[in-house]
C-alpha positions as CSV (number, residue, x, y, z in Angstrom):
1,X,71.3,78.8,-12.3
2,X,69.2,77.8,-15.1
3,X,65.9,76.2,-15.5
4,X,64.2,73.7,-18.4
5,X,62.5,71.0,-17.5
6,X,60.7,69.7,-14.3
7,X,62.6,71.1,-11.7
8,X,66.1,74.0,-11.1
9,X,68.9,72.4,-9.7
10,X,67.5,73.9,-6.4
11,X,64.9,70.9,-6.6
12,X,62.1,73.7,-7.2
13,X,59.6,74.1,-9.8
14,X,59.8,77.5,-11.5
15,X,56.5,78.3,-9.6
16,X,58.2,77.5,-6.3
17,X,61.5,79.5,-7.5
18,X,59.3,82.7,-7.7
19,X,57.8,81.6,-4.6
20,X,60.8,80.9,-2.4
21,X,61.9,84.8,-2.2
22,X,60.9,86.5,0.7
23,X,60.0,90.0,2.2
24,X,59.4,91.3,-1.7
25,X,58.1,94.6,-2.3
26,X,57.2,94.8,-6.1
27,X,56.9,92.6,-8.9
28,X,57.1,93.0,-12.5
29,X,56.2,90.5,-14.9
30,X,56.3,90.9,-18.7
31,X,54.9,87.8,-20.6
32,X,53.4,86.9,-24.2
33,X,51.0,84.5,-22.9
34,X,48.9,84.0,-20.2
35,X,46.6,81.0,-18.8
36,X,44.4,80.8,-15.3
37,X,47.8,79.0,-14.3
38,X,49.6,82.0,-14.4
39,X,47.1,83.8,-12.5
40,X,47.2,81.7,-9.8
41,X,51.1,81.7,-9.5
42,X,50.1,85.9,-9.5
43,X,47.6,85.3,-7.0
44,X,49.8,83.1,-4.4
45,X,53.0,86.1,-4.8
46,X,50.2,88.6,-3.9
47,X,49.0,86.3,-0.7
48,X,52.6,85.4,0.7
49,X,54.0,88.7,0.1
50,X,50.8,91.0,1.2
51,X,51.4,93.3,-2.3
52,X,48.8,95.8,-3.3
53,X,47.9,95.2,-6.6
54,X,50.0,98.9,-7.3
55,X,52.9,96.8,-6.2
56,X,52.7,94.3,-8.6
57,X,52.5,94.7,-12.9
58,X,52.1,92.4,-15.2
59,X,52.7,93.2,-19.4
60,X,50.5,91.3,-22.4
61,X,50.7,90.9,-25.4
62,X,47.4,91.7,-27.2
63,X,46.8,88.0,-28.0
64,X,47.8,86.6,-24.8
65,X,45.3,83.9,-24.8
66,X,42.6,83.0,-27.2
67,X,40.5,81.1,-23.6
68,X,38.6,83.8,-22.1
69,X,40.9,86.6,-22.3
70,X,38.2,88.7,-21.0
71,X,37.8,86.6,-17.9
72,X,41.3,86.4,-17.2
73,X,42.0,90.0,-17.4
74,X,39.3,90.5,-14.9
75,X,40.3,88.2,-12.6
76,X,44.0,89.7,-12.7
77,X,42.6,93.6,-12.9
78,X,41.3,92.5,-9.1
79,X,44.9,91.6,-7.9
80,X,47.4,93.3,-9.8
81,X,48.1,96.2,-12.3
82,X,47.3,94.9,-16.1
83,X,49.0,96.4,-19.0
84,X,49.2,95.6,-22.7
85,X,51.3,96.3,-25.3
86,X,49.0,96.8,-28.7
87,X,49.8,96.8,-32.1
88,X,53.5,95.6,-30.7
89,X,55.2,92.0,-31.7
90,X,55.6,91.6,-27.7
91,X,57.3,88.3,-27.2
92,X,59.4,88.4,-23.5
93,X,59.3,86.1,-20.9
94,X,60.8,88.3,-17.9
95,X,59.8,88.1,-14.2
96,X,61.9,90.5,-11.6
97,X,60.9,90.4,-8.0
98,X,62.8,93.0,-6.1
99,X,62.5,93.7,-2.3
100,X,64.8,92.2,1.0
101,X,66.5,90.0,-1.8
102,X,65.8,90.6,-5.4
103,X,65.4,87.3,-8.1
104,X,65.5,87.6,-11.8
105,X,63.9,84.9,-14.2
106,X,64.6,85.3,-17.8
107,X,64.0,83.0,-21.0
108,X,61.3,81.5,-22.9
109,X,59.0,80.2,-20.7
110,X,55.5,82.0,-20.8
111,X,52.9,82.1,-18.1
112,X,51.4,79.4,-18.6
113,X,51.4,76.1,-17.5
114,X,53.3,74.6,-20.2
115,X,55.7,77.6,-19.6
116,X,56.0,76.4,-16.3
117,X,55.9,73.2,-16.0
118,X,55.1,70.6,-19.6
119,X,57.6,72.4,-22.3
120,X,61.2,72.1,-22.3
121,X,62.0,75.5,-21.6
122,X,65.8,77.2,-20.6
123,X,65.4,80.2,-18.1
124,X,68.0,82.0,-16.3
125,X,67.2,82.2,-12.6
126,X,69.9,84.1,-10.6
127,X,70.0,87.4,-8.0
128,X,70.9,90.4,-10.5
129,X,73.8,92.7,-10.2
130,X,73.1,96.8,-9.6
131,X,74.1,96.8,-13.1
132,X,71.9,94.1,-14.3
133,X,68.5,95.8,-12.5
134,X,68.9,98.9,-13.8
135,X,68.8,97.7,-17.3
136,X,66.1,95.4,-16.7
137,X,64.2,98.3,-15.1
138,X,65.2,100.6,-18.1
139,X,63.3,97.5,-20.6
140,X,59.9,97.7,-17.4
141,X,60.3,101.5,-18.0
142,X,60.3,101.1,-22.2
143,X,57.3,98.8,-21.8
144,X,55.3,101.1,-19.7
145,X,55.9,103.9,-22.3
146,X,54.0,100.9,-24.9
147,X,51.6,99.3,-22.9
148,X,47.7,100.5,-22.8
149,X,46.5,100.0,-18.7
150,X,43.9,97.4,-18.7
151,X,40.1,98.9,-17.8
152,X,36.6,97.8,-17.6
153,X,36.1,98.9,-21.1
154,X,38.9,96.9,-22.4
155,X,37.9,93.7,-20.2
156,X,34.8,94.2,-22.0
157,X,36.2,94.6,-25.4
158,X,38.1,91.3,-25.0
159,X,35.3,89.6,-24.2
160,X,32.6,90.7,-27.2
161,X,35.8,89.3,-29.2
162,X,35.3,85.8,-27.9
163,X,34.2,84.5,-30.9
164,X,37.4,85.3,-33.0
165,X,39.4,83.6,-30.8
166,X,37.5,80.8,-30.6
167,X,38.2,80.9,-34.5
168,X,41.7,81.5,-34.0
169,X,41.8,78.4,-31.3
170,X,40.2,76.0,-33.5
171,X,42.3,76.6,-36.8
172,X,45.7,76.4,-34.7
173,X,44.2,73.2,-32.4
174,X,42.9,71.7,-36.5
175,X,46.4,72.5,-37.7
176,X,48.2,71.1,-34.4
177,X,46.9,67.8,-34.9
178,X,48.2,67.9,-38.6
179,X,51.6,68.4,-37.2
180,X,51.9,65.9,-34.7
181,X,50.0,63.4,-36.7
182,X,53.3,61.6,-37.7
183,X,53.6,60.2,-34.0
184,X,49.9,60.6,-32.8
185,X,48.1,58.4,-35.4
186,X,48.0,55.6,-33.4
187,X,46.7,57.3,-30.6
188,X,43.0,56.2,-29.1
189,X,41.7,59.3,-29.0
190,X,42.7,63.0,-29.1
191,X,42.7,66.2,-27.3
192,X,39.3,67.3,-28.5
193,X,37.8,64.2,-28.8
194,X,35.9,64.2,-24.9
195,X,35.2,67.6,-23.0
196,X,37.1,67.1,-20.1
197,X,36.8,71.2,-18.3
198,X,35.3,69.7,-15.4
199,X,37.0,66.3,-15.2
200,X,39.4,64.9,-12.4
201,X,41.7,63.2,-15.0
202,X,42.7,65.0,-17.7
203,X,43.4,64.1,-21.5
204,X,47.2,64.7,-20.1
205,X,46.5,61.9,-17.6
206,X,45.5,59.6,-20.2
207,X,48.0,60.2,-22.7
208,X,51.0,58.8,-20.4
209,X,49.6,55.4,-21.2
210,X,49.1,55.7,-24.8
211,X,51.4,53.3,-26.8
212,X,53.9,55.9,-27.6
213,X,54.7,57.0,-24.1
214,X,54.4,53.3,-22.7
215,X,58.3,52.5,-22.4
216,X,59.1,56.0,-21.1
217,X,61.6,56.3,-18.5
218,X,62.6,60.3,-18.5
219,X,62.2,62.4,-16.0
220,X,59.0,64.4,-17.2
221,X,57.1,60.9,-17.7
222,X,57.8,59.9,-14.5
223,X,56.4,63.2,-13.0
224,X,53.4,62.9,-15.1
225,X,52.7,59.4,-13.9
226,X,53.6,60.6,-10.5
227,X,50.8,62.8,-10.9
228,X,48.2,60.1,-11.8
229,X,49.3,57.8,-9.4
230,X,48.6,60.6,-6.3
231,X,45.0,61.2,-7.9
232,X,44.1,57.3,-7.9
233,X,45.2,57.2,-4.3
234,X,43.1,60.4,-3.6
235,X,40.5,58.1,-4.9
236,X,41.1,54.7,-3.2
237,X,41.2,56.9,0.1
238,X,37.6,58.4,-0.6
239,X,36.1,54.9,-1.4
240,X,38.3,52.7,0.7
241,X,35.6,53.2,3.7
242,X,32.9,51.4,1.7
243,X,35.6,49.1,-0.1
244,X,36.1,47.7,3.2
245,X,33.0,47.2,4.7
246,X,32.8,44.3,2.0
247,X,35.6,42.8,3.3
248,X,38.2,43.5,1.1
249,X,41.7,44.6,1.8
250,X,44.5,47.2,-0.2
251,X,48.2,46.0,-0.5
252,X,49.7,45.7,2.7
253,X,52.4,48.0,1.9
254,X,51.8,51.4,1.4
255,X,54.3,51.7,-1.3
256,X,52.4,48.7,-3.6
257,X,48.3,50.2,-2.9
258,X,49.0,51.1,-6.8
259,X,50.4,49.2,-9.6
260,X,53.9,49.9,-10.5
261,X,54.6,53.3,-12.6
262,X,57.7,52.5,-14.0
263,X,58.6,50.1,-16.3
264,X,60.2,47.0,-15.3
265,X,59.9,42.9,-16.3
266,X,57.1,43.0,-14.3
267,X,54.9,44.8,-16.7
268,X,57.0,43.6,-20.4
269,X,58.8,47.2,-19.6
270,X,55.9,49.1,-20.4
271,X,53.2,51.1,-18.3
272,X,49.8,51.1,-20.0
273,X,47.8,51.8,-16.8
274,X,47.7,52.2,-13.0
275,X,45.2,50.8,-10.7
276,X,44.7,50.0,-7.2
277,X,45.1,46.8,-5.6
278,X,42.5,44.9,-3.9
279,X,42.4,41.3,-2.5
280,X,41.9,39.4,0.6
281,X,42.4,40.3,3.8
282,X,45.8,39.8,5.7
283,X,43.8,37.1,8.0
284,X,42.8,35.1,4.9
285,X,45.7,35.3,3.1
């Protein structure tokens, strides 16, 4: 089974693929990059499998993440057994759960959440053969004879370094928007433009409706706008209470509280927004 965008052929994410094994025993998880995404996929295998953090392992490379790499390493030293591979050119993407049943995930998809769930990745997924786990054992055991374990004075160490990755952030964010100027130009704003850490919509959220993801119909955009349209509901049914105390009514069918996400006549086969409706009530109408 393969994996590479969205969702396996299973109808699973590749977060709920690695969740959907049970009775595991250990985990070992060898990745280039890592974001707080990742560690909360680590964090749910430790919950729903009751794993010491001996039982699970998890390999870096040095410059797993230039976003608080210091924080992230702490946070993951508390669950699960840290190791990284310095001064290597460590670039695998291997995750082998073995236990009652035993699942292999191979390919290019990082720890991350564009690894698992924005980029276009292609992953093996499958159950490996005696043969196949002893050689991806035999690459766990090379690594381990590589990696340096993670400890408080490396946490620390990562952390005084926060400045040069802020450095190294910035230039690749200054020469990211250089590259994908050619179809971004027209875009209202950028990434960078508004601080949105502790926002409920996120620049992702607003870039679906930018001009040059209007007339979208794939399978990624419609997961994305998915996504949106849950939060405004989330919304409507915090301030609904109030809403109709005024008396004022949503759509009377469920399905139509929202505008329409996908293109159609009804919107010149474009989707620059989503809002909730609001009108009269059924009496009045």
């Amino acid at each position: 089974m393969f994996y590479w965008k969205d969702k396996t052929q299973n109808e699973r994410t590749l977060a709920e693929e690695l969740l959907s094994c049970d009775s595991i025993r250990t985990v070992h998880i060898a990745t280039a990059f890592l974001e707080a995404d990742g560690v909360a996929i680590v964090h749910q295998l430790t919950d729903k499998h009751s794993l010491s953090k001996e039982h699970i392992t998890l390999y870096l490379s040095e410059q797993f993440s230039s976003n608080n790499p210091g924080a992230l390493l702490e946070r993951l030293s508390a669950i699960c057994t840290v190791k990284i591979l310095l001064e290597q050119h460590f670039h695998p993407k291997v995750y082998l759960l073995t236990g009652a049943e035993n699942k292999l995930l191979y390919g290019s998809s990082n720890l991350t959440k564009g690894g698992f769930s924005r980029n276009i990745e292609f992953d093996y997924i499958g159950t490996p053969s005696p043969d196949e786990l002893e050689k991806v054992r035999a690459f766990f055991d090379f690594c381990e004879s590589r990696a340096t374990a993670v400890d408080d004075e490396l946490i620390q160490y990562y952390k005084e370094q926060q400045p040069a990755f802020n450095e190294i952030s910035q230039a690749q964010q200054r020469a990211k928007h250089r590259l994908t100027g050619f179809i971004r130009h027209n875009d209202p704003f950028a990434a960078d433009s508004y601080d949105f850490t502790d926002s409920y919509f996120s620049f992702e959220d607003y870039e679906i409706f930018f001009a040059r993801n209007a007339k979208r119909t794939d399978s990624a955009i419609k997961h994305r706008r998915i996504e949106v349209q849950q939060k405004m509901l989330a919304v409507h049914k915090l301030i609904f209470p109030s809403i109709k105390k005024l008396g004022i009514a949503h759509h009377k069918r469920l399905e139509n509280i929202t505008s329409t996400i996908f293109p159609s006549d009804y919107n010149l086969h474009r989707v620059g927004w989503v809002g909730v409706r609001y009108g009269k009530l059924p009496h009045e109408i």
